[in-house]
N, C-alpha and C positions, 0 to 999 in steps of 0.2 A: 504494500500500500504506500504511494507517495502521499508527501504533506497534504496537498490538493484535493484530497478522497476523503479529508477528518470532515466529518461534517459535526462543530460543534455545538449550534443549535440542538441538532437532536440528540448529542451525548448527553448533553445537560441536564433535558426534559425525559429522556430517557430513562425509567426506573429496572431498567433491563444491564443496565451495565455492569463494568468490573473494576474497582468495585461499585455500589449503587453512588449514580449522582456526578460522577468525575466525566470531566470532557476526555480524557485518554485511556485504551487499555494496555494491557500489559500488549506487547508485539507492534503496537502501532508504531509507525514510523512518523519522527517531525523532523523534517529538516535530516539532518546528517546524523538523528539519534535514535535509538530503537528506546521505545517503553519498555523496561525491565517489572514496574508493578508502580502502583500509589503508594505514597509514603506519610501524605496528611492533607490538611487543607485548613484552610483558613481565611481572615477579613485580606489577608496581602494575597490571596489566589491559593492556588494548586501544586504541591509537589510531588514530580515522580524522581525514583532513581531508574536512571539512563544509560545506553551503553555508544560512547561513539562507534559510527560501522567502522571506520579504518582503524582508529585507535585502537579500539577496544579495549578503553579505559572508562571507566562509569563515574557518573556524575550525579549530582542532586542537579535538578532544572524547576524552576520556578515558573510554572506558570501563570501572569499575571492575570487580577479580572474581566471577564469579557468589556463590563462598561469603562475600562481605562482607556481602551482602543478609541472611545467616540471625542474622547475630548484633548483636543491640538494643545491649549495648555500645558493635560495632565504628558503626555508623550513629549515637549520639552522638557519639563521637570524629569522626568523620568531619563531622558537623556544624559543632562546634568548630574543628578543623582545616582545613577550606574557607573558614571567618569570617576565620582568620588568615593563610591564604594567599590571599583577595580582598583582603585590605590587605597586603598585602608588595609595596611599586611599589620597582622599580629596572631599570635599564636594561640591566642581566644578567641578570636574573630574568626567565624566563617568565612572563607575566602572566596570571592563572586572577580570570576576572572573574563566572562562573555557575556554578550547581551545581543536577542535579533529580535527579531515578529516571523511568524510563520505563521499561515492561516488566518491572517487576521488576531492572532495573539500575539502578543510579546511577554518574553521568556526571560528568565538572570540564569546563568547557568554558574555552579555552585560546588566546591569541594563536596566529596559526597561523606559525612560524618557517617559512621558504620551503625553505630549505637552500641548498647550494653545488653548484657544477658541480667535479668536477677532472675535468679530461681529460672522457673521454664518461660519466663515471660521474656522478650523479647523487646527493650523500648529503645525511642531517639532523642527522644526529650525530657527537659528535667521534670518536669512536670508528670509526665508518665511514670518517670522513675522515680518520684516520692512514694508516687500512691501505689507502686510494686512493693516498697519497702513498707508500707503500713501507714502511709499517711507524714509522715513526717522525718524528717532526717536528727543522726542522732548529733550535736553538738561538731565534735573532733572532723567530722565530716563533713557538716556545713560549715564551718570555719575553712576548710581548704577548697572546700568550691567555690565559693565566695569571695575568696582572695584570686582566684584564677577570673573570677567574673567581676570582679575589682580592676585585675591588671589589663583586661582588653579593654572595658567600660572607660577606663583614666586613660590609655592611649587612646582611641576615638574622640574624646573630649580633649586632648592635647592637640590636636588636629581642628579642631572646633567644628566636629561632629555629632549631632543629639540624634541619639535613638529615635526615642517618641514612643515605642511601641515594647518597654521591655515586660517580660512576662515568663513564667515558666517554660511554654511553647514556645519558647522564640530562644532559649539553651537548648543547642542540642551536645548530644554526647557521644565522645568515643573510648573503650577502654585501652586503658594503660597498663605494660606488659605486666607490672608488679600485682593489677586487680584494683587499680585504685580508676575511677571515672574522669575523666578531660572534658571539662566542658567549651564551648565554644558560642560566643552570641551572632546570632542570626539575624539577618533583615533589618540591618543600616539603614535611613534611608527610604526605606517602602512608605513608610505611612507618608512624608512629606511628598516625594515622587509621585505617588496616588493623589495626592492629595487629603490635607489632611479635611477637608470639608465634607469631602466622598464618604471618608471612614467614619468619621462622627456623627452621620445622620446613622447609617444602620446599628454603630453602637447602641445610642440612647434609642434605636428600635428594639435592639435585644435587652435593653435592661427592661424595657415595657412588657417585654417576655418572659423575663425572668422567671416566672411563677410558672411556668411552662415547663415540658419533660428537656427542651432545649434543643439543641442540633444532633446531625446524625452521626454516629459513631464516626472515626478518621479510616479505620480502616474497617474492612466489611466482618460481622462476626465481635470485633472488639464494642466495649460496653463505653456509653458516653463518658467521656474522661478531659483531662485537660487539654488535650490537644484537637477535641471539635465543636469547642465552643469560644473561639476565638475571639469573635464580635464583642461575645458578652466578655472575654476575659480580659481584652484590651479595655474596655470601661474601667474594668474592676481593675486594675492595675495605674489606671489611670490618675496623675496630680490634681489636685484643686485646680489648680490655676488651668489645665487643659480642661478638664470640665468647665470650666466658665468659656472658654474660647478664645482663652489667648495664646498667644506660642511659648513653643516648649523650650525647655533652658536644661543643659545638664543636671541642674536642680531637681529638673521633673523627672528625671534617668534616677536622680540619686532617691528619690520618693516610691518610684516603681521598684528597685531594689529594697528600700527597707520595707515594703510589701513580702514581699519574696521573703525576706528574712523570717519575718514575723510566722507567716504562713507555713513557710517548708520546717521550721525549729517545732513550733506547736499545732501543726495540722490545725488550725482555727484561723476564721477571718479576727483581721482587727476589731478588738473590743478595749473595754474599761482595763482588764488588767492586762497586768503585766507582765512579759512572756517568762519568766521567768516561775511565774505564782503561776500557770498552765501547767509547767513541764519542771516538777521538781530536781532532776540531775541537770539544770542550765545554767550555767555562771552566771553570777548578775551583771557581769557586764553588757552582758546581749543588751540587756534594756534601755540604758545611757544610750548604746549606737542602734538601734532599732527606733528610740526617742527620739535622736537628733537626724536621724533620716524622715522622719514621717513630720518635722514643723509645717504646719496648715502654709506660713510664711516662706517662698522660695529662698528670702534673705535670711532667715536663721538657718536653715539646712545647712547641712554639709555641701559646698559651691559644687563639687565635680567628682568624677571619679576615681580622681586621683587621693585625691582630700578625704575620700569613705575610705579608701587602702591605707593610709596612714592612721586615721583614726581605730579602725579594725585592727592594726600591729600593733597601736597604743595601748588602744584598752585591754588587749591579751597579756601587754605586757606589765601593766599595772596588774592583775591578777595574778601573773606569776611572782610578781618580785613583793608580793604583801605574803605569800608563802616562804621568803626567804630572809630570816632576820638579816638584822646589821650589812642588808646592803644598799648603797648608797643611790643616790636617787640619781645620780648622771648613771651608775651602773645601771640601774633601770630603763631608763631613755635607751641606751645603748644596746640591749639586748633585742630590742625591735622585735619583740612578742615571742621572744623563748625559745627553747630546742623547737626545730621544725617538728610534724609529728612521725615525719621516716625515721630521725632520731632513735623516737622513744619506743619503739614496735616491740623489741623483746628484752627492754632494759623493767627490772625491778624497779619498783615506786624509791627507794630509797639508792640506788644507783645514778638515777636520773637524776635527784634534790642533787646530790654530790655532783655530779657534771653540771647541771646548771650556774649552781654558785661558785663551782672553780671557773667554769666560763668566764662568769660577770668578775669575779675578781680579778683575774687576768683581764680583763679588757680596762680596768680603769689605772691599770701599771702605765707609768708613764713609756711612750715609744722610745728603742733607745734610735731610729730612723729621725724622730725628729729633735733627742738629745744632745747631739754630734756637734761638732763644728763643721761648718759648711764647706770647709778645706779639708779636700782630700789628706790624708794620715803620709807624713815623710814616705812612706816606705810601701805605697800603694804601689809602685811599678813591680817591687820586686816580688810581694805576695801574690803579685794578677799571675804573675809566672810561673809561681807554685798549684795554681789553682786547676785543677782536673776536670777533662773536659765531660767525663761520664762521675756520676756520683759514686764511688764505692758501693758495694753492694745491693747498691739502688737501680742501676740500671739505668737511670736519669742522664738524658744527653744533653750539653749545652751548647749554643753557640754564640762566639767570638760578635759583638755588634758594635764596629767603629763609632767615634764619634763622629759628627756630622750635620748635616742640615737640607731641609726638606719643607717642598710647600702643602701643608695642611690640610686638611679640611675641601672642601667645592664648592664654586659660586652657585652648579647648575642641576647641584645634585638634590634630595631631601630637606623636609623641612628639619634646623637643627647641624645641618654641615658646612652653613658660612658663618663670618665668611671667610674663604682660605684666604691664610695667612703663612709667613714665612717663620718655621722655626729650628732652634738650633741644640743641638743636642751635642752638649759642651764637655760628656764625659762617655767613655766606653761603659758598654756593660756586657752582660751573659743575658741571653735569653732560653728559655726549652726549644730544644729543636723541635719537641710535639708537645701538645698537649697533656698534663699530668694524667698518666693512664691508672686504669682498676689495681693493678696491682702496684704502682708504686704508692699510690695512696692507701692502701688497705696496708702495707710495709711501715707505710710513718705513722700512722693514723690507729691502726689495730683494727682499721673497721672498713666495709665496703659500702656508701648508701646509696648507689647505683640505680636507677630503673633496669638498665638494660644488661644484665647481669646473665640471662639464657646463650646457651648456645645453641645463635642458630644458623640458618641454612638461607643463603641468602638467591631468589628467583631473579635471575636477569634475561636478556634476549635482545634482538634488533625490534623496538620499536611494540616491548613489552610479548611479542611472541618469541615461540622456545622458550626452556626453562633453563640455564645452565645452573646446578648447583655447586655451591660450596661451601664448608664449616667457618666458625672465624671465633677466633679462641677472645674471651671476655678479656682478660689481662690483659688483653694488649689495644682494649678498645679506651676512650678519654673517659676518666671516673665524668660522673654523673651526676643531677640531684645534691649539687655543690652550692652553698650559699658564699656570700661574699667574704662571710665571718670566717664560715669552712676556712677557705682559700688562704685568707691571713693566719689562722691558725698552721695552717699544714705548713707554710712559709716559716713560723718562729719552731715549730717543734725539729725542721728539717735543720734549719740554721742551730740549734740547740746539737741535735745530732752532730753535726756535722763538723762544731768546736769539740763537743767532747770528743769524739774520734781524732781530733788532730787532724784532719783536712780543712777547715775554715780558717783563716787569722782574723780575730776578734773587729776588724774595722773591715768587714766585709760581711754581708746578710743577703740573706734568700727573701724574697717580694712580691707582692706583684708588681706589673711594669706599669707605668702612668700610661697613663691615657697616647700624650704624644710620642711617649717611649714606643708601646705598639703599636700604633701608624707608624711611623718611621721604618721600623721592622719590616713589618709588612708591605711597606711599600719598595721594599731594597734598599733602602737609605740613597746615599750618593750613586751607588751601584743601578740605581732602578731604572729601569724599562717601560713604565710609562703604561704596566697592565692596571686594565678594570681592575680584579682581583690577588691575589697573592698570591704572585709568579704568572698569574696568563691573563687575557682576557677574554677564554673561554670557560665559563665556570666551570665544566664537566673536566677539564686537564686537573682543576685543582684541588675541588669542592666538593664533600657530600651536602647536599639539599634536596629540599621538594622537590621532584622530576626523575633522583636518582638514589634515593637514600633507602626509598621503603621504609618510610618512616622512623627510622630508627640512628644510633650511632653507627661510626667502623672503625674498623682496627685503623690507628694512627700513623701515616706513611704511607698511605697506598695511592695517594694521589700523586701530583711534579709537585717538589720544593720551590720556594721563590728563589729570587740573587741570593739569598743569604743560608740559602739551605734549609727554610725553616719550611716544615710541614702543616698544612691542615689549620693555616693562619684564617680561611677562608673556611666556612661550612664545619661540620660535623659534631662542634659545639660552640654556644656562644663563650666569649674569653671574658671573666671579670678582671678589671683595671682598677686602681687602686683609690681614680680621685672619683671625687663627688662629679655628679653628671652638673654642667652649668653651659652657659653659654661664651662660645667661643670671642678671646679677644679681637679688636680690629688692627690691627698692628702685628709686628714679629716681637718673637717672645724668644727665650732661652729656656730650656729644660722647665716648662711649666707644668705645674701639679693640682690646674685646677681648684675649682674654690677651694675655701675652705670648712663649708657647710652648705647641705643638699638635703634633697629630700631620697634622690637616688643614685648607684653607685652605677657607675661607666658600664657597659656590654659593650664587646667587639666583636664583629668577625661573621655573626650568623650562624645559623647552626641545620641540622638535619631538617626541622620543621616548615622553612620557611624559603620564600621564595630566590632565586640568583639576586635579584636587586640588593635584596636586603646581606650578601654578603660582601659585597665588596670593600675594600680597602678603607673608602672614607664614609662608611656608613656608621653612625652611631645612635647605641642602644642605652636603657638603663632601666635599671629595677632596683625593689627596696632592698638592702641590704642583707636582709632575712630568709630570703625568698630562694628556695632548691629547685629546682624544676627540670625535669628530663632531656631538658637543652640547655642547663647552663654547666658551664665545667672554665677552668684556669689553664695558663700556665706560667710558668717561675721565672720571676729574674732574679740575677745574681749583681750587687753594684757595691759600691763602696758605700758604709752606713754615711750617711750626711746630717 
């Protein structure tokens, strides 16, 4: 069947179809995609997952409403609005990389999120997958989905992009190798595109409904649930201020989320109490950020999403450290909401108190990096000489990185990467030729907290046909699930090692590198060549990412090195850097380190999840300090303590 044969009129009216009510069946062809089955539906249209004919690579495809087509307005907007959500990359964000009309529809064609198993049920949205688990999620749980729906929600918003439409049905989900859930938010964008005047009349019809059995199941056989009653659920989700009819503000994002909170913590709508006084095992902190997200007033909320992610790390960490006597209240700020919860998975209740509070003590020791006199030590030439290129028993390789100088930054690239400037890198150091892998970190550390810990079997072929396999040993893939804290920790314990062993001379320390210290690197310093990427500007020479990764990390070294020898600078995991994420100066600088207070710590490089763009050289990243996640990992410089 070509597109030209869908006759969508009669799908619609059709109560004969598959499933009931959907314009498309499974086997139909649109365009260059075969219908593989329905997936949901909703006030934003119709989703099926799809399978390109050549590719044969499957997609989620968004089928918009039929009455969007009638109005020239709504299809500029729609225009507009698809340009700005093909550029919206984050690793919580559903990724919408196409957009056509066929048959008189038009379509967003959409990463295809897999979804979760619980038990024998099968969902793709959070909302489905509360009410598998019983109605409500348990605390430990919604605290790290929340924070992943935090971290996309404050970059969309850094971008000065509003939702409009967040809701349970609008997260969807994919599982993480470990068993833990990935959320990702959905449909950018749609409601304004649509228009938001279209959406708000059939809402306030379905809340007229309410009292009604409501809409029909999403998929055929399944019981009405949150993912098909959208109309009414976008109301119900809805700010003050968009029910009156004014435009939405990240404010209204940050309102819709502490819905969500309230809702998915104690399986109940908003009432009189408080979620705490519902659900006896809930910190009381929920309440303060559940309270400050729901003010009737956009001006008292929390401003954005980024402002609920810090407040969220706040208040966790004010509850941990009123658990922990005699420590000090910069030690509290500092810990930015306590061991992650991969940490704590098989550590005893009283193991953990002890790690926690050695933690926080250590971190309020004065640095001895920023101790030093800023003059290199008499006798720095002659100790670099002694200094070994692989770590003793570590397996750790380094490499030699000239001093030198190099232009920054891009005038034409990303919001956040100008503007390039000239800078000068006024003393040599050591860098890792790879990225800190599973087992040298599990060697310093005693412990591995990895995602991608399986050995597995990786499918390739030309163009995703053929299978070729082959094993890939975990040790030697980049550790994983690394917070920023991790990173400096692993740095002072190795540098500890590595004096007591008699290989370090005491005015010399393991790091991480600044910010322009890795650019530089990465860009081949003086040596450079002038690639996109680190060593090429074909990202597949250098790079694991989206396209070729299969989701996942790889063993370290299997791509081309840059000028400088260094591996896997580009893709396979993002690189935490040491300074605070700020805005670049206008001028050249020397060996700069970045503010000296942020909200977030530097990311480089890109990693397995995410698209070529977002790996190259002078892209930059950043997240809270706290924060582990299955794409972030380090690796080490070696310099003279300053």
């Amino acid at each position: 069947m070509d597109q030209g044969t869908i006759n969508f009129e009669k799908r619609v009216s059709d109560p004969g179809g598959e499933p009931r009510g959907y314009s498309l069946s499974s086997g139909d062809i649109l365009g260059q995609y075969r219908v593989v089955r329905a997936l949901g539906r909703g006030g934003m249209g119709e989703v099926y997952e799809v399978e390109h004919g050549v590719l044969r690579r499957r997609y989620a495809l968004k089928l918009l409403p039929a009455e969007f087509a009638r109005s020239t307005a709504g299809l500029e907007r729609f225009r507009r609005e698809a340009q700005v959500m093909v550029n919206l990359e984050h690793p919580n964000i559903v990724r919408v990389d196409d957009f056509g009309e066929a048959g008189g529809r038009y379509w967003l064609r959409m990463e295809l999120a897999e979804g979760v198993e619980v038990g024998s049920v099968h969902v793709h949205a959070l909302g489905d997958y509360v009410k598998a688990k019983g109605g409500r999620l348990v605390p430990a749980e919604a605290e790290v989905l929340f924070r992943h729906i935090l971290e996309g929600l404050g970059h969309a918003h850094s971008k000065g992009v509003v939702h409009r439409d967040l809701k349970p049905g609008n997260i969807l989900l994919s599982a993480m190798p470990d068993g833990g859930v990935f959320p990702k938010i959905s449909d950018f964008g749609l409601v304004r595109s649509v228009g938001e005047d279209w959406v708000r009349s059939p809402a306030e019809l379905s809340v007229r409904q309410s009292m009604s059995i409501g809409g029909d199941p999403t998929l055929e056989g399944a019981d009405a649930g949150s993912g098909t009653r959208s109309l009414l659920g976008t109301h119900g989700y809805m700010s003050p201020e968009q029910k009156r009819g004014e435009e939405a503000t990240p404010a209204s994002d940050v309102y819709a989320v502490g819905l969500m909170m309230c809702r998915l913590l104690t399986g109940r709508q908003l009432g009189m109490e408080r979620p705490s006084e519902l659900v006896p095992d809930l910190p009381v902190w929920w309440d303060g950020l559940v309270a400050t997200a729901l003010e009737d007033d956009p001006a008292e909320r929390l401003a954005d999403g980024g402002k609920f992610l810090e407040r969220l790390g706040s208040a966790q960490a004010e509850e941990d450290g009123a658990a922990l006597s005699g420590r000090s209240a910069s030690a509290k700020a500092e810990t930015e909401g306590g061991m992650e919860p991969r940490h704590a998975r098989n550590r005893a209740p009283e193991e953990e108190s002890h790690m926690v509070a050695e933690v926080a003590a250590e971190r309020t020791k004065p640095s001895k990096l920023a101790c030093m006199s800023p003059e290199d030590p008499p006798n720095a030439t002659g100790a670099a000489e002694r200094l070994p290129r692989v770590v003793a028993g570590l397996g750790l390789a380094l490499v030699h990185i000239p001093s030198g100088s190099f232009r920054m930054g891009s005038d034409g690239g990303d919001e956040g990467e100008g503007p390039a400037h000239d800078v000068e890198i006024t003393h040599p150091f050591w860098l890792g030729k790879y990225p800190v892998t599973q087992a040298e970190y599990a060697l310093v550390m005693g412990s591995n907290p990895s995602h991608f810990q399986d050995e597995v079997v990786v499918k390739s072929g030309f163009l995703g046909f053929g299978r070729q396999t082959r094993k890939r040993a975990r040790d030697k893939c980049p550790v994983d699930c690394v917070s920023w804290h991790d990173a400096v920790d692993f740095c002072g314990k190795l540098t500890e090692r590595e004096r007591i062993g008699g290989s370090l001379p005491d005015e010399y320390a393991y790091r991480l590198p600044t910010e322009a210290e890795w650019e530089y690197a990465a860009r081949g310093g003086e040596q450079s060549r002038g690639f996109t990427y680190a060593g090429s500007s074909d990202v597949k020479e250098v790079a694991w990412c989206d396209g070729n990764s299969g989701r996942r990390t790889h063993l370290v070294g299997h791509k081309k090195p840059n000028e400088f020898g260094l591996y896997d600078m580009s893709g396979n995991v993002y690189e935490w850097c040491m300074d605070w994420y700020s805005e670049y100066p206008a001028g050249a600088v020397a060996d700069p380190a970045g503010s000296t207070t942020g909200s977030y710590r530097v990311l480089r490089g890109g990693s397995w999840s995410v698209i070529a763009r977002i790996c190259r050289s002078a892209f930059r990243g950043g997240s809270v300090a706290s924060h582990s996640y299955g794409y972030l990992g380090f690796r080490v410089a070696l310099a003279p303590v300053r």
